[in-house]
C-alpha positions as CSV (number, residue, x, y, z in Angstrom):
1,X,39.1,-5.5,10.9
2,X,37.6,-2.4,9.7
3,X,33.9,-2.8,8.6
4,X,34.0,-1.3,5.6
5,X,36.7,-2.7,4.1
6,X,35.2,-6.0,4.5
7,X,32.0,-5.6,3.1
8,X,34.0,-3.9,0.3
9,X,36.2,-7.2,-0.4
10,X,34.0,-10.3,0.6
11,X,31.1,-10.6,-1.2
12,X,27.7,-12.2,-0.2
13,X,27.9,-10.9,3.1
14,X,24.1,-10.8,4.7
15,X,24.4,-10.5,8.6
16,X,28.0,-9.1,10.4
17,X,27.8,-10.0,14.3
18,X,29.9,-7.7,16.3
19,X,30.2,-9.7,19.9
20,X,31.6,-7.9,22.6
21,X,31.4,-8.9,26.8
22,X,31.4,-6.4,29.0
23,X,32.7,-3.6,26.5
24,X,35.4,-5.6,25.2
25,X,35.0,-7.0,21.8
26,X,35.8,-10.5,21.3
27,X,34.8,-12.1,18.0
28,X,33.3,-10.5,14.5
29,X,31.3,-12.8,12.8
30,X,30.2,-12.7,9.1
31,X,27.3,-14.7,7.3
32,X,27.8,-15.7,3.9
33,X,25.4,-16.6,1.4
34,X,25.6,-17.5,-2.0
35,X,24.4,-14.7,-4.4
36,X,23.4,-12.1,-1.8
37,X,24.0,-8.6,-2.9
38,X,22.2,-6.3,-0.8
39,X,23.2,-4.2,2.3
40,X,24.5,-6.8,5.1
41,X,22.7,-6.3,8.5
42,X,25.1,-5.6,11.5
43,X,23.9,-7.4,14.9
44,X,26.0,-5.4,18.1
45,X,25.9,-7.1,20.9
46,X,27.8,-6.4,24.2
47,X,27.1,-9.1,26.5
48,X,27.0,-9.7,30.4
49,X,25.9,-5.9,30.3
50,X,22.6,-4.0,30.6
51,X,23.3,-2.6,27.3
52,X,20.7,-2.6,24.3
53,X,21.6,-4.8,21.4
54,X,21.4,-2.8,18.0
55,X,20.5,-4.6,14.3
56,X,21.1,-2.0,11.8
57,X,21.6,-2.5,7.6
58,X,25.5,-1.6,6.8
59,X,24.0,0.9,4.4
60,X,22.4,2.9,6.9
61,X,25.4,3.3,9.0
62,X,26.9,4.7,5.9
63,X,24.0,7.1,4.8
64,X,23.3,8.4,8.5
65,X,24.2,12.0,8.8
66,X,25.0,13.8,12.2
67,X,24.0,16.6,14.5
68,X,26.6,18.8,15.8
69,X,26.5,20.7,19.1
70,X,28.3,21.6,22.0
71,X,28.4,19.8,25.5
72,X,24.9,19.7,27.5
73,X,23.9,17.8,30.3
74,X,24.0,14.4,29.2
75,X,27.2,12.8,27.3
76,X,26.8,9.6,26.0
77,X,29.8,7.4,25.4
78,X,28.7,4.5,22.9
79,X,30.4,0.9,24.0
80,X,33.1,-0.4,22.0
81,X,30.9,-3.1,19.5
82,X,28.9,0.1,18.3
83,X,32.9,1.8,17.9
84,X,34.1,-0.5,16.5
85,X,30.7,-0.8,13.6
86,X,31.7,2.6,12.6
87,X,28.0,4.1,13.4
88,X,29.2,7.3,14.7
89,X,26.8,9.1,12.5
90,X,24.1,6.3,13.2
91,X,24.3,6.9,16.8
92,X,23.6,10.8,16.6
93,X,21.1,10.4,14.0
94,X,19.1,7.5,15.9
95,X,19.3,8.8,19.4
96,X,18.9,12.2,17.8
97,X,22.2,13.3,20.1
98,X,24.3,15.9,18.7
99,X,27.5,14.8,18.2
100,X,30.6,17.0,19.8
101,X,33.3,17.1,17.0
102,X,33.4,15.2,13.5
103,X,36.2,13.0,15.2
104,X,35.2,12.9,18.4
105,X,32.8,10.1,18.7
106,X,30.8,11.3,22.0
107,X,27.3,12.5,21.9
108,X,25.1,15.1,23.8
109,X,22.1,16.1,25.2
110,X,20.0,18.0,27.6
111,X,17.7,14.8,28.1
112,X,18.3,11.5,29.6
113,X,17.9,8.5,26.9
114,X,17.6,5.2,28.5
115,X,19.2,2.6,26.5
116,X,21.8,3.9,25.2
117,X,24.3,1.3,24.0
118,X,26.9,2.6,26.2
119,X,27.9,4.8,29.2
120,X,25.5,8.2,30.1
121,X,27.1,10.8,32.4
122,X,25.4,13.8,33.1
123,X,28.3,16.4,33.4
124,X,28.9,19.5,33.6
125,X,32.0,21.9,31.6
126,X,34.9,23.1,33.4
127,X,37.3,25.2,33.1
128,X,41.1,23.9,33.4
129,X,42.5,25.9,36.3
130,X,39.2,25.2,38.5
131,X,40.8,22.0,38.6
132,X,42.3,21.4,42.1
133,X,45.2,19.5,42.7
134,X,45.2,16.3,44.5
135,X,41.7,15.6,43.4
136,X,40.7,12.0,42.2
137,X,38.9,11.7,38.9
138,X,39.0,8.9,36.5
139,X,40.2,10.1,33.2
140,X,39.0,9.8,30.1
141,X,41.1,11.5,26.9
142,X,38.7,11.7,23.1
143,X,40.4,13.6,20.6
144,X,42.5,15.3,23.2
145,X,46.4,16.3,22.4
146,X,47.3,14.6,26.0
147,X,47.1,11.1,27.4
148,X,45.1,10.4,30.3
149,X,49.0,10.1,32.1
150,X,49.6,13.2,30.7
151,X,46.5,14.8,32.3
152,X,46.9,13.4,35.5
153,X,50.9,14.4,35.4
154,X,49.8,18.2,34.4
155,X,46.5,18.9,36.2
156,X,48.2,16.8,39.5
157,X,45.1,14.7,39.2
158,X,45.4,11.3,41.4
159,X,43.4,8.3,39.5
160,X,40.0,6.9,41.1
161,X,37.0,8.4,42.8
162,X,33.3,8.3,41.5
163,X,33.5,11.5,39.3
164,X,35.3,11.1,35.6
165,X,37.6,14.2,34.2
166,X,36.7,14.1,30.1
167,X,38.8,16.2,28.1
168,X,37.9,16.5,24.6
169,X,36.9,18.4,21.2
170,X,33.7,20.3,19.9
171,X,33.5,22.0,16.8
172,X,34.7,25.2,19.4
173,X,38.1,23.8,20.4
174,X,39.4,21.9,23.5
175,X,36.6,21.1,26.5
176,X,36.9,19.9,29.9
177,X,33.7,18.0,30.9
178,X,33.4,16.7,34.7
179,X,30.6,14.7,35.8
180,X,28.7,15.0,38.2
């Protein structure tokens, strides 16, 4: 169910709960009440993780505006609840991360944020044919033409390890990010 369109179509919404455990979301629940007519606050929650919860009004995550930049040290990779809230703009705004790409819904920064309501990997950009066959990355694929199959098929990549392979957009084109 896309946020949006609900508040848009049920009316008297106050409070929006977006439950997830451990990155996976499980229920949405909505509050009703009886002649309510302002902005509904959204409650994300991802539980049985070290995560942060966030409470935000519905008409901030519309009004929030991004930064834009390219890959720095730090990407930050926002759970699914906060996804699936549609704060993309929110995140980058609140945090004050730059965001990579207007679809690409990973942030940046040259500083650590602790709290971040999802994965931080502090990475560095590569370029594709540095990419030695055989190696063992987990893959991760954001507004990339290629599945992470595909990437692992092309680049000869085996699956696993402790280092992630991220191949995305910035506003610049295609970028390989590697953490380290």
């Amino acid at each position: 169910m896309d946020i949006s369109m609900l508040v848009s179509q049920v009316t008297g919404i106050s409070e929006i709960y977006i439950i997830a455990v451990k990155n996976e979301v499980k229920e949405l629940l909505i509050v009703i009440e009886k002649d309510f007519n302002q902005s509904p606050t959204v409650k994300i929650h991802n539980l049985e993780s070290n995560e942060p919860s966030l409470d935000v009004t519905f008409s901030t995550i519309q009004q929030s505006k991004p930064i834009f930049g390219e890959a720095s040290e730090y990407l930050y990779i926002p759970n699914n609840a906060v996804l699936k809230s549609g704060a993309f703009n929110f995140i980058s705004e609140h945090y004050n991360l730059e965001k990579l790409h207007p679809n690409t819904h990973l942030y940046t920064s040259p500083d650590f944020i602790e709290n971040f309501p999802g994965r931080v990997l502090k990475v560095v950009t590569v370029e594709a044919k540095k990419i030695e066959k055989g190696e063992r990355f987990n893959i991760i694929s954001k507004n990339y033409p290629l599945t992470p199959d595909e990437i692992k098929k092309k680049y000869k990549i085996k699956d696993g390890g402790n280092q992630y392979l991220i191949f995305t957009q910035s506003q610049k084109g295609k970028i390989i990010l590697k953490s380290i």
